[in-house]
C-alpha positions as a Markdown table, in Angstrom:
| # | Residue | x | y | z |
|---|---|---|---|---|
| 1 | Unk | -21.8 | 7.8 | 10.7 |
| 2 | Unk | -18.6 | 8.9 | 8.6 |
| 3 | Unk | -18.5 | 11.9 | 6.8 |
| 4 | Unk | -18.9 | 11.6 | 3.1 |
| 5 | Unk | -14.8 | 11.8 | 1.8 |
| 6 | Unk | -15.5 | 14.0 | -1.4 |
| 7 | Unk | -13.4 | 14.3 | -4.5 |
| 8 | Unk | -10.7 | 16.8 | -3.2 |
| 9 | Unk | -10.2 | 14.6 | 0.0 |
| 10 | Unk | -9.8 | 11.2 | -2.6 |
| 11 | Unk | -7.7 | 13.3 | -4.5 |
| 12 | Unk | -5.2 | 13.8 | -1.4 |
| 13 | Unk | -4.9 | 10.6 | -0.4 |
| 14 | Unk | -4.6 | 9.4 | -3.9 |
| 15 | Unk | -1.4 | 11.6 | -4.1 |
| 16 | Unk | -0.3 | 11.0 | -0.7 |
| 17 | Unk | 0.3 | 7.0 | -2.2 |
| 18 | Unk | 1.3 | 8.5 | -5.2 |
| 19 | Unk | -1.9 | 7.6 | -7.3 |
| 20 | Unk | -3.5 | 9.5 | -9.7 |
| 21 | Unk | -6.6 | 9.2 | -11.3 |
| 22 | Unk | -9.0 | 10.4 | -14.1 |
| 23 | Unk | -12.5 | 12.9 | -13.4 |
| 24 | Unk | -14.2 | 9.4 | -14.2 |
| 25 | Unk | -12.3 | 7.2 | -12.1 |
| 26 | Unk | -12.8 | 9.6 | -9.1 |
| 27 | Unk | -16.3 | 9.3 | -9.8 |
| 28 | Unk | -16.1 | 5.1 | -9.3 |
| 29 | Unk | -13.7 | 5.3 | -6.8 |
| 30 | Unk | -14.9 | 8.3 | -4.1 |
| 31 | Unk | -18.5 | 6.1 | -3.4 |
| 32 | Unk | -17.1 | 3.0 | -3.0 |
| 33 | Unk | -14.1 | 4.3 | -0.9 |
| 34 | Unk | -17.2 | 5.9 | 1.2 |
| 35 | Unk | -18.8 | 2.7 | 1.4 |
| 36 | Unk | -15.7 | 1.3 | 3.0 |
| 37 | Unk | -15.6 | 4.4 | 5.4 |
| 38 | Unk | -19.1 | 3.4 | 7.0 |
| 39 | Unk | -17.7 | -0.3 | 7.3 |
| 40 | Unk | -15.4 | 0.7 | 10.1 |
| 41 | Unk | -18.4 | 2.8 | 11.5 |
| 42 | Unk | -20.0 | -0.6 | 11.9 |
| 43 | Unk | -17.3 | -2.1 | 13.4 |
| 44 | Unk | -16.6 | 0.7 | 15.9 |
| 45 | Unk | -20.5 | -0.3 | 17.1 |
| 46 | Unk | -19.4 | -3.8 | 18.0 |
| 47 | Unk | -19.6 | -4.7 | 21.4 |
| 48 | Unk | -16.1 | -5.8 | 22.2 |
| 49 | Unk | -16.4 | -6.2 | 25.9 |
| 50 | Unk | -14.6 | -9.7 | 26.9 |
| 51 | Unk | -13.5 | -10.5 | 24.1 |
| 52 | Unk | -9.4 | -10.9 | 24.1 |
| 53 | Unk | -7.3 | -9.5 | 21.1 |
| 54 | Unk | -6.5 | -11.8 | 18.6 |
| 55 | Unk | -3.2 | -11.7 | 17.3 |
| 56 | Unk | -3.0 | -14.2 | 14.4 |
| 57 | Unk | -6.0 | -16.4 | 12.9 |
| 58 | Unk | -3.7 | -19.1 | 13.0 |
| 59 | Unk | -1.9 | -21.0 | 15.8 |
| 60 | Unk | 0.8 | -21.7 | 12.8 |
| 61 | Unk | 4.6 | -20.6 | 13.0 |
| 62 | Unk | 6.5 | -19.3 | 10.8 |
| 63 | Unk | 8.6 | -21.6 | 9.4 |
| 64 | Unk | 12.6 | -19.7 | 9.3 |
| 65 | Unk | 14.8 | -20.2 | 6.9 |
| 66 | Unk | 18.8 | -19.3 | 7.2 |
| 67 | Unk | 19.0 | -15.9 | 4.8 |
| 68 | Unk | 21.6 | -16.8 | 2.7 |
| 69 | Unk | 22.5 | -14.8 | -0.5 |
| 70 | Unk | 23.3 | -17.1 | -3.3 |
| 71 | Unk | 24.6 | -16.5 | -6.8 |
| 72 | Unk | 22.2 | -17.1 | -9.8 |
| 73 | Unk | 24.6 | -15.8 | -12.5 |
| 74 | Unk | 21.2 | -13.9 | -14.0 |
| 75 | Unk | 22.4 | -10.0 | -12.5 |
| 76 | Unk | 23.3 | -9.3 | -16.5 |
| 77 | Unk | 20.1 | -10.3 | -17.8 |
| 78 | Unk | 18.8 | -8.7 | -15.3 |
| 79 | Unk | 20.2 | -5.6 | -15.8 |
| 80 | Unk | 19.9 | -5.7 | -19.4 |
| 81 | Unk | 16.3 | -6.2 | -19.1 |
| 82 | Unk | 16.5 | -2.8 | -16.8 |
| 83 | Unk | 15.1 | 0.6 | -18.3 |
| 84 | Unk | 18.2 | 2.6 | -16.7 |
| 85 | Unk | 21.4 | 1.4 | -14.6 |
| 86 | Unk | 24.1 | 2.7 | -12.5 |
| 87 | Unk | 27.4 | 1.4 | -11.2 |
| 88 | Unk | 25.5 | -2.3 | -11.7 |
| 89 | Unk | 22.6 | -1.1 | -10.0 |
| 90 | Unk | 19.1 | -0.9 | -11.4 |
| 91 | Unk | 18.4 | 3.0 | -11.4 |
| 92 | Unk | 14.8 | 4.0 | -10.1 |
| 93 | Unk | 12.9 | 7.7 | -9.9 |
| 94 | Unk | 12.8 | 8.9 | -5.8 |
| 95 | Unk | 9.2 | 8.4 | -4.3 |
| 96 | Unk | 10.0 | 10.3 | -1.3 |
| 97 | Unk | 10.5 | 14.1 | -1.6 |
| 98 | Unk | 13.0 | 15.9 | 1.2 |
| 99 | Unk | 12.9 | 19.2 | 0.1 |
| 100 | Unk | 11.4 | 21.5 | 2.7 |
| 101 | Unk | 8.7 | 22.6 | 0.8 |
């Protein structure tokens, strides 16, 4: 059975996807992200013997398109519309951290 995840383990993962929540929120979300722990330990009980990996549900294809850019004439608005810009570029804050901390 899984270990219970706790409040500081929540708490990492939360920051590791750059989430943060309140005492209270931690206190809805920890049980029911328990819960979903002791799903997989249900699924690791499955008897999987003969039973071939399934790739896709569907027998579908994708359905490819050429990738062609194509001018819309809305990158002003679009840009107006933006909180901060650079050199025509929409400016955004850095998720990923490379300082050697």
């Amino acid at each position: 059975m899984a270990e219970k995840l706790g409040r500081e383990a929540a708490k990492h993962v939360a920051e590791l996807a750059k989430l943060s929540f309140t005492d209270q929120e931690l206190d809805q979300f920890v049980p029911q992200l328990e819960e979903t722990m002791h799903l997989f330990d249900d699924l690791q009980q499955m008897d999987t013997t003969g039973v071939e990996p399934m790739y896709s549900p569907t027998t579908e294809v994708n359905g490819m398109r050429e990738d062609v850019a194509e001018k819309s004439g809305q990158k002003e608005a679009l840009l107006q519309n933006a909180p901060e810009t650079k050199n025509g570029l929409i400016k955004v804050p850095a998720i990923i951290d490379e300082s050697e901390d």
